[in-house]
Backbone as a ProteinNet text record, in pm:
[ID]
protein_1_A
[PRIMARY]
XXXXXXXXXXXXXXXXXXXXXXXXXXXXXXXXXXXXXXXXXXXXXXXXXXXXXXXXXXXXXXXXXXXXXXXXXXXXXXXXXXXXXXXXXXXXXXXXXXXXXX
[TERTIARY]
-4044.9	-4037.7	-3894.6	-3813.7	-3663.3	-3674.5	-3609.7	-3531.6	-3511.8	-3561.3	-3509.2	-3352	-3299.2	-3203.5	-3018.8	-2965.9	-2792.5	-2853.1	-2766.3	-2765.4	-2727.8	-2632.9	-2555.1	-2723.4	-2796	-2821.4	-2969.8	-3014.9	-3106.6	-3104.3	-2938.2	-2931.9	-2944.5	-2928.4	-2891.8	-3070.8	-3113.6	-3228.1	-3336.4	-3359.9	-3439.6	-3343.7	-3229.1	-3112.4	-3057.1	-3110.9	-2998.2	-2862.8	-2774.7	-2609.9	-2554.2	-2500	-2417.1	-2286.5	-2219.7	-2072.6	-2033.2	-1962	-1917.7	-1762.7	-1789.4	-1682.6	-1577.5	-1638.8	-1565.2	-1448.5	-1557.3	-1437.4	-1286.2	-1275.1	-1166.8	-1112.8	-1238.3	-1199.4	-1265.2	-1158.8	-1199.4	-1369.9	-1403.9	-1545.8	-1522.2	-1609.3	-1612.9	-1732.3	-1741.1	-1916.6	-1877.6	-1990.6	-2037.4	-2058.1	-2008.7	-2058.4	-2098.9	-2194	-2212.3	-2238.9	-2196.2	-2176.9	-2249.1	-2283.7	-2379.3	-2293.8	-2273.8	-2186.8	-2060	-2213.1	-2134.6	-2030	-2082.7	-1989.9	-1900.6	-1863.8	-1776.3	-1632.2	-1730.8	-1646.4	-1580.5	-1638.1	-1562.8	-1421.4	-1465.7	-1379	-1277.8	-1278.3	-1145.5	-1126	-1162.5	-1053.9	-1009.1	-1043.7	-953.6	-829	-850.8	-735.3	-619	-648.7	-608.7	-492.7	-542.5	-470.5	-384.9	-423.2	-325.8	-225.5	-240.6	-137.7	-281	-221.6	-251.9	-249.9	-106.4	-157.6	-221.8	-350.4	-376.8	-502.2	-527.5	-632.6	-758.1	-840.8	-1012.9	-1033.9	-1029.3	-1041.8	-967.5	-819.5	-746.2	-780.9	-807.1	-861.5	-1006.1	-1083.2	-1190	-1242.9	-1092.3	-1095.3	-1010	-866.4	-911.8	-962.9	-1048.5	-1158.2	-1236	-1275.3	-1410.8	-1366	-1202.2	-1157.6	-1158.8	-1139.1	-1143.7	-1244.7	-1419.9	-1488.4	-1571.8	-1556.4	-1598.8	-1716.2	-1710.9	-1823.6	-1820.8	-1693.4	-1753.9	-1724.3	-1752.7	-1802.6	-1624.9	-1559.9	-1419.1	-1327.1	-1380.5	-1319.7	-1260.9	-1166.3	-1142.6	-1230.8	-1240.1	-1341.5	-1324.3	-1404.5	-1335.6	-1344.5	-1231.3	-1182	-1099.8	-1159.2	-1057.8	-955.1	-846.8	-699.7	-693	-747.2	-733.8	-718.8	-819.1	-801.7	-749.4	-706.1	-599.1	-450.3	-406.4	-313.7	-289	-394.1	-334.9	-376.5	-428.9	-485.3	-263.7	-246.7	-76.3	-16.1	-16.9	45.6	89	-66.1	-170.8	-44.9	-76.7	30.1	158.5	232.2	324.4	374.4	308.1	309.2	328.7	266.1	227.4	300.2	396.8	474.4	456.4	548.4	484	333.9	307.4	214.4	256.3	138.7	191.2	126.8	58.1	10.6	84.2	111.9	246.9	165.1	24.3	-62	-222.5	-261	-379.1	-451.8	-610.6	-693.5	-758.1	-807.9	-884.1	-988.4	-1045.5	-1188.4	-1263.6	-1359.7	-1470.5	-1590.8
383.5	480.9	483.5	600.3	629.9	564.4	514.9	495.6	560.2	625.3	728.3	668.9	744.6	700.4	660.3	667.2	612	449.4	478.9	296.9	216.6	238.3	107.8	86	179.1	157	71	101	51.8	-115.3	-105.2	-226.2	-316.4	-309.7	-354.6	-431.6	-246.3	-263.7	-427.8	-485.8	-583.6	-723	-689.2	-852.6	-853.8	-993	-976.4	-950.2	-956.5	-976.2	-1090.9	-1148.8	-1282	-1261.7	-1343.2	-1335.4	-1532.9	-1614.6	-1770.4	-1763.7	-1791.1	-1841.3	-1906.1	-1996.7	-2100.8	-2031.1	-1937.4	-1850.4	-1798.5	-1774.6	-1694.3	-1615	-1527.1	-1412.2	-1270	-1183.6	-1057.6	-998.7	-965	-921.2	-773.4	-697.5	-603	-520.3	-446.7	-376.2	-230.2	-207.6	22.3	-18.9	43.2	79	217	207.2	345.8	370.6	466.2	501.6	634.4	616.3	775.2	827	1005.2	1078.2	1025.5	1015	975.1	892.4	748.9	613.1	655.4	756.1	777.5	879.1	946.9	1063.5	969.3	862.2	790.8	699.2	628.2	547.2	653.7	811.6	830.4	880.8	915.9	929.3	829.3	740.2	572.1	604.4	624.6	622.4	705.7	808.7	918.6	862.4	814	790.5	720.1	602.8	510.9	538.2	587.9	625.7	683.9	769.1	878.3	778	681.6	630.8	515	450.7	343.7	321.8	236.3	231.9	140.3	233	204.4	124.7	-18.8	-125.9	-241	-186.7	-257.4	-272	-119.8	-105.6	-200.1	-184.3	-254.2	-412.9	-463.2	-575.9	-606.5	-603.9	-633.3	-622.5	-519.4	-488.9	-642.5	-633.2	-716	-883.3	-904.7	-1024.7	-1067.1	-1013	-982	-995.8	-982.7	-1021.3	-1166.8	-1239.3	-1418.9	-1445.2	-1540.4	-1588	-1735.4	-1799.8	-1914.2	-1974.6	-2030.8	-2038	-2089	-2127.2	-2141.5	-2005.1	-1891.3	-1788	-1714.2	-1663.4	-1532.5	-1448	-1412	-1290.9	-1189.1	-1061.1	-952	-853.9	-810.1	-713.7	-588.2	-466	-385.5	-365.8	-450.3	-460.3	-568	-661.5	-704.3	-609.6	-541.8	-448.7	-351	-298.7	-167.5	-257.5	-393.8	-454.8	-451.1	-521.3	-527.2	-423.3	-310.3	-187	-122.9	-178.9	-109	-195.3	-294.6	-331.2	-351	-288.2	-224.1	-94.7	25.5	142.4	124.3	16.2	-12.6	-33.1	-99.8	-175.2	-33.4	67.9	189.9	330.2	262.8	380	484.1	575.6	669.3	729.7	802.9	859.7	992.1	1076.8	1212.5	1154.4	1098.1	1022.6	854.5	898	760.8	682.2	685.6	556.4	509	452	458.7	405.6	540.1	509.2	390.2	383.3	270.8	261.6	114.7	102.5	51.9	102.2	61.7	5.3
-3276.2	-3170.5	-3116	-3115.9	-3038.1	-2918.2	-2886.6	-2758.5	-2653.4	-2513.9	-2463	-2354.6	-2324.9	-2196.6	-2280.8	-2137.7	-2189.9	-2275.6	-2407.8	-2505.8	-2372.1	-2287.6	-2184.8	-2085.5	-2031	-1975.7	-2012.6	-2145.3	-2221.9	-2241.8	-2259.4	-2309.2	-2213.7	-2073.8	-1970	-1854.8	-1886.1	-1842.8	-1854.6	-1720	-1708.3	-1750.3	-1801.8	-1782.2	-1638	-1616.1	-1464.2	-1496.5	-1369.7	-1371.1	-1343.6	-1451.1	-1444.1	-1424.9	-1369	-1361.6	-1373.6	-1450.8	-1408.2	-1386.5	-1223.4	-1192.8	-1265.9	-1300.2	-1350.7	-1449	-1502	-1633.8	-1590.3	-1444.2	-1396.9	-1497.1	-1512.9	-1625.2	-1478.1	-1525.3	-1428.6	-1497.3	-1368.2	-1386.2	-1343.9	-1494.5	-1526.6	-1508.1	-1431.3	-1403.4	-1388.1	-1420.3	-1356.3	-1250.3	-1173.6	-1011	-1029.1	-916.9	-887.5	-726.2	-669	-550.4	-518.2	-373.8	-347.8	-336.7	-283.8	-295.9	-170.6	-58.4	62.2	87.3	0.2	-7.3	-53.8	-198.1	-258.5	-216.9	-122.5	-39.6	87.6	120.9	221.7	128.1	21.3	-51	-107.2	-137.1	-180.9	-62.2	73.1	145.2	181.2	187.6	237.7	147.8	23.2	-76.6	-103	-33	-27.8	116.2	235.5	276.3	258.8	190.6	173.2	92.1	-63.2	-109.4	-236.5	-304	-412.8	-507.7	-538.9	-653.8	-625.9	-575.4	-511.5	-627	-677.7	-769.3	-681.7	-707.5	-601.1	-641.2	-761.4	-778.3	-705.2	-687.5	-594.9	-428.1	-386.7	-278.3	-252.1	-317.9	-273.9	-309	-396.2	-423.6	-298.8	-222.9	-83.2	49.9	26.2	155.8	138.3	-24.9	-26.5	37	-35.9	32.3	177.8	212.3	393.3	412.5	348.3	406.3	454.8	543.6	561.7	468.1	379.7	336.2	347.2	441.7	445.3	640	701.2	853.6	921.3	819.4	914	853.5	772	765.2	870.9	892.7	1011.2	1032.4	1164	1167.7	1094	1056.3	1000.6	1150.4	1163.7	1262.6	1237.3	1282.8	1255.1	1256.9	1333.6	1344.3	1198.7	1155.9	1022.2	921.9	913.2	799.1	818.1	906.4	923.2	904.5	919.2	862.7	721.3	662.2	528.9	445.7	513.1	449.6	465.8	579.7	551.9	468.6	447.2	327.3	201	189.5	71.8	55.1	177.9	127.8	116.2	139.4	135.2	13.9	-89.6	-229.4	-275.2	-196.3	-305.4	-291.9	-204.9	-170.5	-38.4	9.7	92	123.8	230.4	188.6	323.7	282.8	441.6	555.1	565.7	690.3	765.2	887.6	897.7	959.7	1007.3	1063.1	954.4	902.8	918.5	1012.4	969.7	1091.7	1110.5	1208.2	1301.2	1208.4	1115.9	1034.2	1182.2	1172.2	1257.5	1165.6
[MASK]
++++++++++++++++++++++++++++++++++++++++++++++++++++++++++++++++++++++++++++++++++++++++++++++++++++++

């Protein structure tokens, strides 16, 4: 009997997701995003700089977030910091502040 559906997603179907640390090999996944999430993540990017790659971007949002109890808080003046440093790496952009993350 055929197969119905995407091969990736067939193949995938009912294996969990592993990732080992230990490997300090970059972890590679599909994301998928609702329209909404996605319409918020490229305007983040958009502000920051055009050429800003959404993997970079949300690899340090995700850093910034505490997962262990003597971490920093996460605060919006945190991440509107290194969200400028972020545009900085990346060049100009037409906007000379970014906004306030709430």
């Amino acid at each position: 009997m055929a197969q119905t559906g995407h091969p990736q997603r067939r193949r995938r179907r009912g294996r969990p997701v592993t990732y080992d640390p230990a490997s300090n090999q970059p972890w590679r996944t599909t994301a998928r995003f609702t329209p909404d999430t996605a319409k918020k993540i490229f305007a983040l990017k958009a502000r920051i700089s055009d050429e800003l790659p959404v993997d970079e971007m949300l690899n340090l949002l995700t850093s910034l977030v505490p997962t262990d109890p003597g971490d920093p808080p996460l605060t919006a003046e945190r991440i509107e910091q290194e969200l400028q440093k972020l545009a900085e790496r990346f060049g100009p952009t037409d906007q000379e502040e970014l906004p306030l993350v709430s």
